[in-house]
PDBQT receptor file of N, H, CA, C and O in Angstrom, charges set to zero:
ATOM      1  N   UNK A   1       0.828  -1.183   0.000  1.00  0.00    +0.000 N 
ATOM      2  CA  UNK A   1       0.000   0.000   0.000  1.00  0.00    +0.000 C 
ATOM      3  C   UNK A   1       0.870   1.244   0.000  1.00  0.00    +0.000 C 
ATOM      4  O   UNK A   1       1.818   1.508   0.740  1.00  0.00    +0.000 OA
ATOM      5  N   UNK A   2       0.333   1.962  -1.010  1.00  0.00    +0.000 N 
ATOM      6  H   UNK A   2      -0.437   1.747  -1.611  1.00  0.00    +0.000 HD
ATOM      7  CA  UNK A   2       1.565   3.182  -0.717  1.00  0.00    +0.000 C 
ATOM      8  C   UNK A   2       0.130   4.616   0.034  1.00  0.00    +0.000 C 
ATOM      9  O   UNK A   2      -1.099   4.554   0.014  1.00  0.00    +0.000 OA
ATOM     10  N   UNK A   3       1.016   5.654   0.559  1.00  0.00    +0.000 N 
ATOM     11  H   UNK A   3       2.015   5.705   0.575  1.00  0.00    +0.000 HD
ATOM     12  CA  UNK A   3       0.274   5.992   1.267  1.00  0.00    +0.000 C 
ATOM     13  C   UNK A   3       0.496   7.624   0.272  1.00  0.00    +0.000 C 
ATOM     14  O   UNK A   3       1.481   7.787  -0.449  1.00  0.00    +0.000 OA
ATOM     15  N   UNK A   4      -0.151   8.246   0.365  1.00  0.00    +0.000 N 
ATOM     16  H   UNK A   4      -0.951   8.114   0.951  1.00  0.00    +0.000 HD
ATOM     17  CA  UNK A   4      -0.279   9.721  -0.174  1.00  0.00    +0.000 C 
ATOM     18  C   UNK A   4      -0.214  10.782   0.006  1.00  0.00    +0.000 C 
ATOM     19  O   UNK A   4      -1.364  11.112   0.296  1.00  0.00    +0.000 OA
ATOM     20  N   UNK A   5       0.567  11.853   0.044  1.00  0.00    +0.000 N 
ATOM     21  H   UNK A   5       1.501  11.586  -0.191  1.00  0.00    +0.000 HD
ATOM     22  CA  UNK A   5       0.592  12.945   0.777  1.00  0.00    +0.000 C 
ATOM     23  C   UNK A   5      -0.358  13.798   0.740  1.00  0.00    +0.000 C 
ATOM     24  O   UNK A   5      -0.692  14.136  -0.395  1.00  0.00    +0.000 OA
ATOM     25  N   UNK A   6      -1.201  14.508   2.051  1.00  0.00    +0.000 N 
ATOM     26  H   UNK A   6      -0.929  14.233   2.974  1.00  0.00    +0.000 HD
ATOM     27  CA  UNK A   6      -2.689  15.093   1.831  1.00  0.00    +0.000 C 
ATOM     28  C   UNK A   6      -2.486  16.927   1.128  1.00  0.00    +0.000 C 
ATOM     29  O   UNK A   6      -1.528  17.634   1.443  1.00  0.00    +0.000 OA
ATOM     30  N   UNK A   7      -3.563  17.362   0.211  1.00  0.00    +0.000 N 
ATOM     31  H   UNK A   7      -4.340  16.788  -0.045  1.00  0.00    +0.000 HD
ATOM     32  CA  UNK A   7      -2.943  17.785  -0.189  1.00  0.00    +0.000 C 
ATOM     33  C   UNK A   7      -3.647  19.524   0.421  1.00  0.00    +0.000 C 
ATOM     34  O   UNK A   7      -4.780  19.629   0.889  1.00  0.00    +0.000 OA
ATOM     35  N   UNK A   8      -2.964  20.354   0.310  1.00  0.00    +0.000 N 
ATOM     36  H   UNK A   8      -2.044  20.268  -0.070  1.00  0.00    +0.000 HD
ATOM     37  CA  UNK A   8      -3.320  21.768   1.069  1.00  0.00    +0.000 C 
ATOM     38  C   UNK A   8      -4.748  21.938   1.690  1.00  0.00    +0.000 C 
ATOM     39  O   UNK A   8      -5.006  22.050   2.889  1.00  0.00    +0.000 OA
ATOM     40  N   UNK A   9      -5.447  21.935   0.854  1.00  0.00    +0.000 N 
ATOM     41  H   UNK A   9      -5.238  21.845  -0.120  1.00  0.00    +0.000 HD
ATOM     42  CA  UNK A   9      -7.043  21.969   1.355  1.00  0.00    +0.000 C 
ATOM     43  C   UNK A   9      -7.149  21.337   2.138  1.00  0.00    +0.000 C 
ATOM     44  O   UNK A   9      -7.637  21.704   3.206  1.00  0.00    +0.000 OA
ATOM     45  N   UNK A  10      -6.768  20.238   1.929  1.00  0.00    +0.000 N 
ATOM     46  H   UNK A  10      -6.372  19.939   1.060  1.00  0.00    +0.000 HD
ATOM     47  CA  UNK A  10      -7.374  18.799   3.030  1.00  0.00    +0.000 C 
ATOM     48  C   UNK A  10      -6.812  18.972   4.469  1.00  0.00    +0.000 C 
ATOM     49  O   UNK A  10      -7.399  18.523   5.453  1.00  0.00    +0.000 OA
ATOM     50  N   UNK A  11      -5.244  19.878   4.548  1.00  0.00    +0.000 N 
ATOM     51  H   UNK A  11      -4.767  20.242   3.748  1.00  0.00    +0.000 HD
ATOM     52  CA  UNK A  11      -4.425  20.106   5.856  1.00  0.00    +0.000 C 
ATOM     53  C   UNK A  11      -4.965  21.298   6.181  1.00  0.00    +0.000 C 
ATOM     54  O   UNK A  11      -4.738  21.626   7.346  1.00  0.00    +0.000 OA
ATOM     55  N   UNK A  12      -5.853  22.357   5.293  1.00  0.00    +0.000 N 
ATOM     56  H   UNK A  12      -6.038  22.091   4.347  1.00  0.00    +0.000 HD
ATOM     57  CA  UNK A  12      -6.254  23.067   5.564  1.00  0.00    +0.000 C 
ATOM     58  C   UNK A  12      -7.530  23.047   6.866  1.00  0.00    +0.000 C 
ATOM     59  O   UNK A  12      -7.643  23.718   7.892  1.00  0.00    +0.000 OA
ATOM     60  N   UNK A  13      -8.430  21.884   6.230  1.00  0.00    +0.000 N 
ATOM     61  H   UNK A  13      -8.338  21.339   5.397  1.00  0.00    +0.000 HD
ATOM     62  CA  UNK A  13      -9.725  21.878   6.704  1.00  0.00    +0.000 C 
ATOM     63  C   UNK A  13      -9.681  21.193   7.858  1.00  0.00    +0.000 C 
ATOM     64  O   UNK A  13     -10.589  21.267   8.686  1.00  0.00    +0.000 OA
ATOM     65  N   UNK A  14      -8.331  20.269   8.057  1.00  0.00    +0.000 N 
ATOM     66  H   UNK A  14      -7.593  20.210   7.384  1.00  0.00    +0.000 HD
ATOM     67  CA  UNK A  14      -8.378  19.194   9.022  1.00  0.00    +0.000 C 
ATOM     68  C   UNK A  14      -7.938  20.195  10.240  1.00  0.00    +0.000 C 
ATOM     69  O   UNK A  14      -8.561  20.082  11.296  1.00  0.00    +0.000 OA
ATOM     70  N   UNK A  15      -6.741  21.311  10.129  1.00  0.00    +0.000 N 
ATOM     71  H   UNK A  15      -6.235  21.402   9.271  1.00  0.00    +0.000 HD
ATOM     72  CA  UNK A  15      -6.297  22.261  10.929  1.00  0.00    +0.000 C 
ATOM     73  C   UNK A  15      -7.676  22.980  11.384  1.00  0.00    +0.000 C 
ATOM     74  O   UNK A  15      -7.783  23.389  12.540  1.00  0.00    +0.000 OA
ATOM     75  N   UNK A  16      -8.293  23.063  10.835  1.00  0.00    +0.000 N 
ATOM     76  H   UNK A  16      -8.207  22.730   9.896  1.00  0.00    +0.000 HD
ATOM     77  CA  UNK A  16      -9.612  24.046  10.996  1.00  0.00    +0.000 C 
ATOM     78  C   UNK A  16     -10.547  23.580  12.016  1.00  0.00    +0.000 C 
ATOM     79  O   UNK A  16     -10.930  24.168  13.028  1.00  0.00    +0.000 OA
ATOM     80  N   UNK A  17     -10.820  22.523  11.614  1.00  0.00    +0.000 N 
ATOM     81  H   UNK A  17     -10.509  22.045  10.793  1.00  0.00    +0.000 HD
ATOM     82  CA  UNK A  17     -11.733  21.956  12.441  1.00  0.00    +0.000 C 
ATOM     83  C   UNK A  17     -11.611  21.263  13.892  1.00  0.00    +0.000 C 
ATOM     84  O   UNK A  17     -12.436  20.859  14.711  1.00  0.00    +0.000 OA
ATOM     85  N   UNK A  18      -9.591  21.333  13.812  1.00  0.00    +0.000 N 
ATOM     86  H   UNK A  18      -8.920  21.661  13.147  1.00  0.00    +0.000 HD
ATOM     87  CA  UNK A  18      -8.829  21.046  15.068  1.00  0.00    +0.000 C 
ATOM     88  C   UNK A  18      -8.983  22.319  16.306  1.00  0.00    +0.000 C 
ATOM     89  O   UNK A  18      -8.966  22.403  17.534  1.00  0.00    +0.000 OA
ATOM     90  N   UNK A  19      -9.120  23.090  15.271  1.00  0.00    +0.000 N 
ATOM     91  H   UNK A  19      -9.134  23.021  14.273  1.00  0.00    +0.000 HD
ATOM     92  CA  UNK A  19      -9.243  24.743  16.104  1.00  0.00    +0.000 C 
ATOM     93  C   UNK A  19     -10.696  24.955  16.833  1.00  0.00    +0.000 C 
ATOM     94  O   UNK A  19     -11.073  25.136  17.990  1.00  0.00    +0.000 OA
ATOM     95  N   UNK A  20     -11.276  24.845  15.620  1.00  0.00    +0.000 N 
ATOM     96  H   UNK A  20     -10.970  24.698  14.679  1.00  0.00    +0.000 HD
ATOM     97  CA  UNK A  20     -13.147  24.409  15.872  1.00  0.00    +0.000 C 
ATOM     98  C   UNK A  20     -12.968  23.743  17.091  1.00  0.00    +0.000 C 
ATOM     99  O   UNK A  20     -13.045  24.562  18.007  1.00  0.00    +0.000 OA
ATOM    100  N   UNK A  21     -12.776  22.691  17.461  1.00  0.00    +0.000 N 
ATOM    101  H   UNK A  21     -12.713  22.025  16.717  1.00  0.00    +0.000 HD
ATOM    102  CA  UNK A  21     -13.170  21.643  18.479  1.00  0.00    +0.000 C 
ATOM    103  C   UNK A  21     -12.469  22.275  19.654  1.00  0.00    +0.000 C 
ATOM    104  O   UNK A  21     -13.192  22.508  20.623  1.00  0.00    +0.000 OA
ATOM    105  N   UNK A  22     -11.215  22.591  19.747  1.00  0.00    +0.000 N 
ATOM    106  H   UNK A  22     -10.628  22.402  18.960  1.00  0.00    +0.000 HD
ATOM    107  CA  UNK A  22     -10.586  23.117  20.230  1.00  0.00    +0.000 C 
ATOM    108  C   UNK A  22     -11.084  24.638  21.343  1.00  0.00    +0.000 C 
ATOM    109  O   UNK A  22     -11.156  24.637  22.572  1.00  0.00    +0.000 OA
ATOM    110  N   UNK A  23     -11.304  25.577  20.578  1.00  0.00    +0.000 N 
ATOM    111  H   UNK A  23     -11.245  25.578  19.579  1.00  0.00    +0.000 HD
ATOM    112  CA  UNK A  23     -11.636  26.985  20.737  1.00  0.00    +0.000 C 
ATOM    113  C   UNK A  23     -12.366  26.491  21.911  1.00  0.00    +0.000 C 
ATOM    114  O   UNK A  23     -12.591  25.285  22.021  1.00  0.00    +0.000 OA
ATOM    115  N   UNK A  24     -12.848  27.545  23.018  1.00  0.00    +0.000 N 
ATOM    116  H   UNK A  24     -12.665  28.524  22.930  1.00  0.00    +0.000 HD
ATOM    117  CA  UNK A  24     -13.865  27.486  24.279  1.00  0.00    +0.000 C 
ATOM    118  C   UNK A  24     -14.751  28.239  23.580  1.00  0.00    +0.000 C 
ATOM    119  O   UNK A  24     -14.379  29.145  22.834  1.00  0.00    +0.000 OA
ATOM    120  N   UNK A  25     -16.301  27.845  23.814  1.00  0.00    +0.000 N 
ATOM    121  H   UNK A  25     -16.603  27.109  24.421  1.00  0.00    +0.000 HD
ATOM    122  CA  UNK A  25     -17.576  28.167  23.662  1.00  0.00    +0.000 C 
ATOM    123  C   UNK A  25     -18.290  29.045  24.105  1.00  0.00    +0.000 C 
ATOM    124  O   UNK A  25     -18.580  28.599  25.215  1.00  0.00    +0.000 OA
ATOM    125  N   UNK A  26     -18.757  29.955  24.007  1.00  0.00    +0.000 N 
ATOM    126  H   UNK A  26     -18.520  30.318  23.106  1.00  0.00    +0.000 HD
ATOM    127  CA  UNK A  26     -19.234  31.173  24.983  1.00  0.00    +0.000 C 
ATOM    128  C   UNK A  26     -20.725  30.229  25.636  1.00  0.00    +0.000 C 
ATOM    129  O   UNK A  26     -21.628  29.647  25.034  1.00  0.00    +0.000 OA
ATOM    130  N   UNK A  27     -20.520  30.371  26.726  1.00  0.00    +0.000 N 
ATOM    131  H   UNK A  27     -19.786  30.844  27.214  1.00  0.00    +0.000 HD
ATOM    132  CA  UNK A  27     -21.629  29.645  27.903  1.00  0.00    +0.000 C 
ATOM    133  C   UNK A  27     -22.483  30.171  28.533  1.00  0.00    +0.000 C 
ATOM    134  O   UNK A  27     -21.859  30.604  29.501  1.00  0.00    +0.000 OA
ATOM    135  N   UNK A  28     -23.672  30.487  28.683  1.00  0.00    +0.000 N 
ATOM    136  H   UNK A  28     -24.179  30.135  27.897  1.00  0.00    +0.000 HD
ATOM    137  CA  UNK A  28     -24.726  31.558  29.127  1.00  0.00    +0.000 C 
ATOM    138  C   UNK A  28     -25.239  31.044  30.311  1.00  0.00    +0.000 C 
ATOM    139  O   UNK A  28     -25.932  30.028  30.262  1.00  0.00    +0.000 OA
ATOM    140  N   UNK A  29     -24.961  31.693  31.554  1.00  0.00    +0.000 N 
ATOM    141  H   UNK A  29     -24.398  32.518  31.593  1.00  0.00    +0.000 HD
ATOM    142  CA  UNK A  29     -25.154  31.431  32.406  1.00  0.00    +0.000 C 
ATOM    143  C   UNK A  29     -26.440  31.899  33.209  1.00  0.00    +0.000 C 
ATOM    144  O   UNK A  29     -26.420  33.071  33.584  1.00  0.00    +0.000 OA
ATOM    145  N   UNK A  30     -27.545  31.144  33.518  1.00  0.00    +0.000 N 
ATOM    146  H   UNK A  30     -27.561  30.192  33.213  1.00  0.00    +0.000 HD
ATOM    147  CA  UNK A  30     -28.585  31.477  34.399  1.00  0.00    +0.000 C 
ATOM    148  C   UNK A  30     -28.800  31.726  35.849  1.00  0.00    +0.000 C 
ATOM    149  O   UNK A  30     -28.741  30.829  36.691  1.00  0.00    +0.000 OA
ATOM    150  N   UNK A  31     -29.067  33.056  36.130  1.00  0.00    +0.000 N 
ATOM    151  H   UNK A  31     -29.114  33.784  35.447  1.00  0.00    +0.000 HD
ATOM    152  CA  UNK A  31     -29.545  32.842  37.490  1.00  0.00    +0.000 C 
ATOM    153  C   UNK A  31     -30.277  32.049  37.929  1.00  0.00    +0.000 C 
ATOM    154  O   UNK A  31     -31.136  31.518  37.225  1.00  0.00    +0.000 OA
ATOM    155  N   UNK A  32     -30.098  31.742  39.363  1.00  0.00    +0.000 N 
ATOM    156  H   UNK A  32     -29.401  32.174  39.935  1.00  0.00    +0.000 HD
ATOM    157  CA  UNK A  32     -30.890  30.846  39.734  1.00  0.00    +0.000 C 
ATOM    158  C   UNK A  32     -31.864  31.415  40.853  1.00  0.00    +0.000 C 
ATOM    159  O   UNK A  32     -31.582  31.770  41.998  1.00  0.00    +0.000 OA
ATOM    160  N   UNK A  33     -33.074  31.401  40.209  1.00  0.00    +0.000 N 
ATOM    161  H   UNK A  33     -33.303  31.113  39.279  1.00  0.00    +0.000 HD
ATOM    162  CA  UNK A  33     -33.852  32.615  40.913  1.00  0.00    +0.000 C 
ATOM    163  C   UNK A  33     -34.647  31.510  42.168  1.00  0.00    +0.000 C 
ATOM    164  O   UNK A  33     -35.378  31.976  43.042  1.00  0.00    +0.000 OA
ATOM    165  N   UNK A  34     -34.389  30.242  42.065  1.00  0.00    +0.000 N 
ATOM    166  H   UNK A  34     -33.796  29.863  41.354  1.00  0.00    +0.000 HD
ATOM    167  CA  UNK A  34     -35.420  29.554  43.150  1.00  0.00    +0.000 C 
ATOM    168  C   UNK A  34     -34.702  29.948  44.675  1.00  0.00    +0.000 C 
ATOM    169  O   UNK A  34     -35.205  29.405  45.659  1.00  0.00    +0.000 OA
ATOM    170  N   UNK A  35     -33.722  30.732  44.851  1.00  0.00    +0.000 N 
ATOM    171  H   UNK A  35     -33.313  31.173  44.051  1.00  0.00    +0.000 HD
ATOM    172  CA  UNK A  35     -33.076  30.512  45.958  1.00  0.00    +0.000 C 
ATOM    173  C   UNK A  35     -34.164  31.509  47.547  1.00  0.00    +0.000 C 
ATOM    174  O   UNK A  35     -33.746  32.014  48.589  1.00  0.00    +0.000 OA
ATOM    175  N   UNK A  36     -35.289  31.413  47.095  1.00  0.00    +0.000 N 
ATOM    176  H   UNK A  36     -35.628  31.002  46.249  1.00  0.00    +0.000 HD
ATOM    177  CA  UNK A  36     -36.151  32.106  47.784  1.00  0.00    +0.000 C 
ATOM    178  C   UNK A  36     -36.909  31.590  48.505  1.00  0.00    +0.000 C 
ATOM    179  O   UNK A  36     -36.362  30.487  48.498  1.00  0.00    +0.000 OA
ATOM    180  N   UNK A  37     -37.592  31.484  49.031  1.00  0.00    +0.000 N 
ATOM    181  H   UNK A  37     -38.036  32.380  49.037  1.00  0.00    +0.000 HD
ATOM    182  CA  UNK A  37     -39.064  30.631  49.620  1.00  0.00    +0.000 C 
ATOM    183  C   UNK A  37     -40.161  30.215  48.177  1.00  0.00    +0.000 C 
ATOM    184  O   UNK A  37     -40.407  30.929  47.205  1.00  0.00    +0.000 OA
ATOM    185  N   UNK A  38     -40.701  28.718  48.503  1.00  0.00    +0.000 N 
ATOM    186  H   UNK A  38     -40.502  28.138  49.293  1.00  0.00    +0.000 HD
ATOM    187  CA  UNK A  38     -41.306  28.521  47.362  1.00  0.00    +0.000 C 
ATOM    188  C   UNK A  38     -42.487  29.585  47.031  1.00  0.00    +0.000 C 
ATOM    189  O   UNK A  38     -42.677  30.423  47.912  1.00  0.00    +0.000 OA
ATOM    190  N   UNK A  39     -43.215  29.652  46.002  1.00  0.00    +0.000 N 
ATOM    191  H   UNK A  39     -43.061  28.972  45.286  1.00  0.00    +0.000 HD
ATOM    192  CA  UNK A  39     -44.530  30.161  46.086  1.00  0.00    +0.000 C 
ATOM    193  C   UNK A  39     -45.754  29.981  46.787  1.00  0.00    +0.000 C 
ATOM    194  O   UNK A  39     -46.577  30.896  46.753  1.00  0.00    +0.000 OA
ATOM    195  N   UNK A  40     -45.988  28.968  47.398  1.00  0.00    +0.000 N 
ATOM    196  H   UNK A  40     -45.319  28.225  47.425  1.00  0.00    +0.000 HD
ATOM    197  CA  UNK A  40     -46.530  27.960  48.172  1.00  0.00    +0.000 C 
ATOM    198  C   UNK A  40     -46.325  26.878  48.671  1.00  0.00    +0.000 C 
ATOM    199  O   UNK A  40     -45.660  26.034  48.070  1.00  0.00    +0.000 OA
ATOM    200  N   UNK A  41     -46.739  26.699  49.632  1.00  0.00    +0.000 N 
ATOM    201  H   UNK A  41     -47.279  27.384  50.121  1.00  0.00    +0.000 HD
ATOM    202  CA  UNK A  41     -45.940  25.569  51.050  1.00  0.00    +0.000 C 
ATOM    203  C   UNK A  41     -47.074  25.418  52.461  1.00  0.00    +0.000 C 
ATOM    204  O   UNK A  41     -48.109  26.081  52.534  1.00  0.00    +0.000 OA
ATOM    205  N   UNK A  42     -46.708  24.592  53.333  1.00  0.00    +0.000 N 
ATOM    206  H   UNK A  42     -45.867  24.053  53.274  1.00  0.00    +0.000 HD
ATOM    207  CA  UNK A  42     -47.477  23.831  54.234  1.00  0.00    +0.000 C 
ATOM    208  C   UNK A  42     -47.735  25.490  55.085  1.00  0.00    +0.000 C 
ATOM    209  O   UNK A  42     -46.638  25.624  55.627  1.00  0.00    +0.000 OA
ATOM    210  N   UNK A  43     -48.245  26.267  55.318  1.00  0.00    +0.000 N 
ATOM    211  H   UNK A  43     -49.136  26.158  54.878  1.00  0.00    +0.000 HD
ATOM    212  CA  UNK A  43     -47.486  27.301  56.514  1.00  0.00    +0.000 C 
ATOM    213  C   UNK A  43     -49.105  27.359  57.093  1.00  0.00    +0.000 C 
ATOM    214  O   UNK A  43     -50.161  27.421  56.463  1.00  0.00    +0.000 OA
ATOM    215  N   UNK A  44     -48.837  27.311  58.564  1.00  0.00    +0.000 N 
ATOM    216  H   UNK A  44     -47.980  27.260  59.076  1.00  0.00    +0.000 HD
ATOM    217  CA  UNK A  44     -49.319  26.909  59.714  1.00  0.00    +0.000 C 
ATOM    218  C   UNK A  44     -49.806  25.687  59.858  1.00  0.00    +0.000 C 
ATOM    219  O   UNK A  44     -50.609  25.438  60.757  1.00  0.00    +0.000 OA
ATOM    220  N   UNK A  45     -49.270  24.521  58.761  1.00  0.00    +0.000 N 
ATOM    221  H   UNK A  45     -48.618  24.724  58.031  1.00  0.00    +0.000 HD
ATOM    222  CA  UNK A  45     -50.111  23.115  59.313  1.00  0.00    +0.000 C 
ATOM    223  C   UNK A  45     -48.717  22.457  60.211  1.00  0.00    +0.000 C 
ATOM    224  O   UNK A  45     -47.516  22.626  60.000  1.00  0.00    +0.000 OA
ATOM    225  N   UNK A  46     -49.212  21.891  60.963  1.00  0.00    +0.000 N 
ATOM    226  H   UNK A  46     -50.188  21.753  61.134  1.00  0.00    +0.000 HD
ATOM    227  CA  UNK A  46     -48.532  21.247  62.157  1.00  0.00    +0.000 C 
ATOM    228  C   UNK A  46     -47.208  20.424  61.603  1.00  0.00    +0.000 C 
ATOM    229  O   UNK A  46     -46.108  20.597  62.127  1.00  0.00    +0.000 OA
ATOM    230  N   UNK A  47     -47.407  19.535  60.522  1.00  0.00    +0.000 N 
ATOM    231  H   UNK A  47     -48.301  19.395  60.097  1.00  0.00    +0.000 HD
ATOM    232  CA  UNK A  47     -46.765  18.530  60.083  1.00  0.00    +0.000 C 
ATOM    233  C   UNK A  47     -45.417  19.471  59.570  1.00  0.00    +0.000 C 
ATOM    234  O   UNK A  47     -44.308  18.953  59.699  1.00  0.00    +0.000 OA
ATOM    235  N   UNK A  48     -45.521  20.967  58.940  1.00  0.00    +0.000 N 
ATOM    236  H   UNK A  48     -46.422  21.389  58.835  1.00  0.00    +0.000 HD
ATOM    237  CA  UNK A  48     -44.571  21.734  58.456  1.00  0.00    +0.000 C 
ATOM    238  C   UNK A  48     -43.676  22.397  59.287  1.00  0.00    +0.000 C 
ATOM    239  O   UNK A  48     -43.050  23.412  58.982  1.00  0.00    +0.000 OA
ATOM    240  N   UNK A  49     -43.652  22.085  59.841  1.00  0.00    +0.000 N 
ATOM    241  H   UNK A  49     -44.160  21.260  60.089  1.00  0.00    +0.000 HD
ATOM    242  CA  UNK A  49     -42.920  22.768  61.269  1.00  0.00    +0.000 C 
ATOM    243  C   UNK A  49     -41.806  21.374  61.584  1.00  0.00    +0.000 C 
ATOM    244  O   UNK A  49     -41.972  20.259  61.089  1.00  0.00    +0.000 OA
ATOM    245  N   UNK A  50     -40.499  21.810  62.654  1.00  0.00    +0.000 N 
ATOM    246  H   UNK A  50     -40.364  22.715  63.056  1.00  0.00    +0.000 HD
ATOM    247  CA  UNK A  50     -39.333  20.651  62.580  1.00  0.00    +0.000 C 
ATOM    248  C   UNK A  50     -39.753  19.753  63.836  1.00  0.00    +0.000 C 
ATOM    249  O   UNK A  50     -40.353  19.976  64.887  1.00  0.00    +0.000 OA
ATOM    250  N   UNK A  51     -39.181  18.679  63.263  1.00  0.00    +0.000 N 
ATOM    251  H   UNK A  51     -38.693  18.499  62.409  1.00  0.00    +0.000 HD
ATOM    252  CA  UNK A  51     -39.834  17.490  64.803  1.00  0.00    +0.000 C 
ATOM    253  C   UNK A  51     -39.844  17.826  65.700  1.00  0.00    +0.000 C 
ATOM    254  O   UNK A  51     -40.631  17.363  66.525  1.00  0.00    +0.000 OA
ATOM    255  N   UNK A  52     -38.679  19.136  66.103  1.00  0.00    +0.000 N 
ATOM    256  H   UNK A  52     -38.040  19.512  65.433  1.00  0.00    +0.000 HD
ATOM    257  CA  UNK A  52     -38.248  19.030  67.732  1.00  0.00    +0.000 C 
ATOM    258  C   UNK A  52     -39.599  20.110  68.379  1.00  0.00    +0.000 C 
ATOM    259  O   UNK A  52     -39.787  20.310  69.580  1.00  0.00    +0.000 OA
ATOM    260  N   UNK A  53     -40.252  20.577  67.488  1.00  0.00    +0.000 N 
ATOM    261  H   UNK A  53     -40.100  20.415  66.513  1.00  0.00    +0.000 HD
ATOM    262  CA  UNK A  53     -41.014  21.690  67.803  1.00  0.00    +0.000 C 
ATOM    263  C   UNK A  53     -42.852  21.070  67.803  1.00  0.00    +0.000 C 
ATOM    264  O   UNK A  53     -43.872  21.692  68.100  1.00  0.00    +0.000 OA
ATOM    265  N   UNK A  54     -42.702  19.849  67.412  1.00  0.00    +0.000 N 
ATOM    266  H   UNK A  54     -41.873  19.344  67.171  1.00  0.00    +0.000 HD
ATOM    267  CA  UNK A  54     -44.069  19.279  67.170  1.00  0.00    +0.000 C 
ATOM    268  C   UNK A  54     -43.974  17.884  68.355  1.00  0.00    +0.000 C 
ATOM    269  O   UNK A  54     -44.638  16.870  68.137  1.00  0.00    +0.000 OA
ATOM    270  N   UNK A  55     -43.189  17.987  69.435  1.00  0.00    +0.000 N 
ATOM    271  H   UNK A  55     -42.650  18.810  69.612  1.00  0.00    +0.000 HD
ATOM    272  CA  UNK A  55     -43.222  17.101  70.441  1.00  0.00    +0.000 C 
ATOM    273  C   UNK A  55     -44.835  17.045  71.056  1.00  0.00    +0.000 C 
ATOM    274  O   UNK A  55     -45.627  16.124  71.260  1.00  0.00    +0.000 OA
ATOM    275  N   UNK A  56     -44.880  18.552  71.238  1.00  0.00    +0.000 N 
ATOM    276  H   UNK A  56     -44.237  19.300  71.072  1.00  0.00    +0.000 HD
ATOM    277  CA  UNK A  56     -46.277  19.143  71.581  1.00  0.00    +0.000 C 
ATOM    278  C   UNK A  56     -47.530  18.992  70.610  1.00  0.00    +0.000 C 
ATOM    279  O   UNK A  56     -47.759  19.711  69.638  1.00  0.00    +0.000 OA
ATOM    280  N   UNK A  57     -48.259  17.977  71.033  1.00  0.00    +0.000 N 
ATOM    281  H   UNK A  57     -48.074  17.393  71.823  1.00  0.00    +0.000 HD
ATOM    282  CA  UNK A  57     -49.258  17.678  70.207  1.00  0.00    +0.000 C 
ATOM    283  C   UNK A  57     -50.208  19.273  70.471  1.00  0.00    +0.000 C 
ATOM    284  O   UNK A  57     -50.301  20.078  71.398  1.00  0.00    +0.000 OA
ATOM    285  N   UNK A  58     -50.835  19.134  68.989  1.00  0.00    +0.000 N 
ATOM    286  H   UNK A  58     -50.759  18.480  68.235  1.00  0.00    +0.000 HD
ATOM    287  CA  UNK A  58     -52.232  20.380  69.363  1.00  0.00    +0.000 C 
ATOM    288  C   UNK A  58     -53.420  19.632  70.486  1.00  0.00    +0.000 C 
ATOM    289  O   UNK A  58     -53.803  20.251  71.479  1.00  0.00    +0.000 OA
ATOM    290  N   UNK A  59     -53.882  18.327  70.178  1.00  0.00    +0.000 N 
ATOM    291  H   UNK A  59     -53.571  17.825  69.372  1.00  0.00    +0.000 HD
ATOM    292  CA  UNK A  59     -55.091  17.515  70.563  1.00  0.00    +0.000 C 
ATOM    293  C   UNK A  59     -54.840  17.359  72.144  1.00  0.00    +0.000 C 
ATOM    294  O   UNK A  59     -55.899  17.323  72.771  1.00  0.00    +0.000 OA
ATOM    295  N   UNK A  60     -53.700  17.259  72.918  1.00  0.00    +0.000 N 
ATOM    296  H   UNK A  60     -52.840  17.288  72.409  1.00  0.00    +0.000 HD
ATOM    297  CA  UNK A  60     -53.058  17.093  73.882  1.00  0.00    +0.000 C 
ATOM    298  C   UNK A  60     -53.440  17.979  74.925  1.00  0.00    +0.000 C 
ATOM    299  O   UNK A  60     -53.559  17.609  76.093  1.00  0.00    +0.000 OA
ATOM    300  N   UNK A  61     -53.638  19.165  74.521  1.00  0.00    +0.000 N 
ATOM    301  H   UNK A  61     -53.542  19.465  73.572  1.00  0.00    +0.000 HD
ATOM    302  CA  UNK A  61     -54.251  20.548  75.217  1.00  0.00    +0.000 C 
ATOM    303  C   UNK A  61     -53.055  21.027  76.266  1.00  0.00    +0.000 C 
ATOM    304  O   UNK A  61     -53.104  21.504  77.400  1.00  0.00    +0.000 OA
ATOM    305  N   UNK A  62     -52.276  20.783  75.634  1.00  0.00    +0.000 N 
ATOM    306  H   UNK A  62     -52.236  20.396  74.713  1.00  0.00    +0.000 HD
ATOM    307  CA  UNK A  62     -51.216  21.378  76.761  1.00  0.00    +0.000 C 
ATOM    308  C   UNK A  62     -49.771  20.769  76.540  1.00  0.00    +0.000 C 
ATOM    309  O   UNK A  62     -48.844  21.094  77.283  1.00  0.00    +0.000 OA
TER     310      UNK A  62
């Protein structure tokens, strides 16, 4: 097999597309706006509140 030398264009396009792959991408970055309280949520039901604070039953009366 003899092998062939490639010829300008072809070292052209292959360089090109080495660069292409190469190059960094401009990346668009999103805020991330959830960092808030949801829009809606449990607020004043018993179960939403942290364990240590619901020892105290409501039904218990005391």
């Amino acid at each position: 097999m003899s092998r062939s030398e490639p010829t300008d264009p072809v070292i052209t396009a292959v360089l090109a597309a080495a660069v292409d792959q190469a190059w960094p991408r401009p990346v668009v970055v999103v805020a991330d706006e959830s960092s808030g309280p949801p829009a809606w949520r449990f607020s004043g039901r018993w179960w939403a509140k942290p364990a240590n604070t619901r020892r105290d039953r409501p039904w218990t009366g005391g």
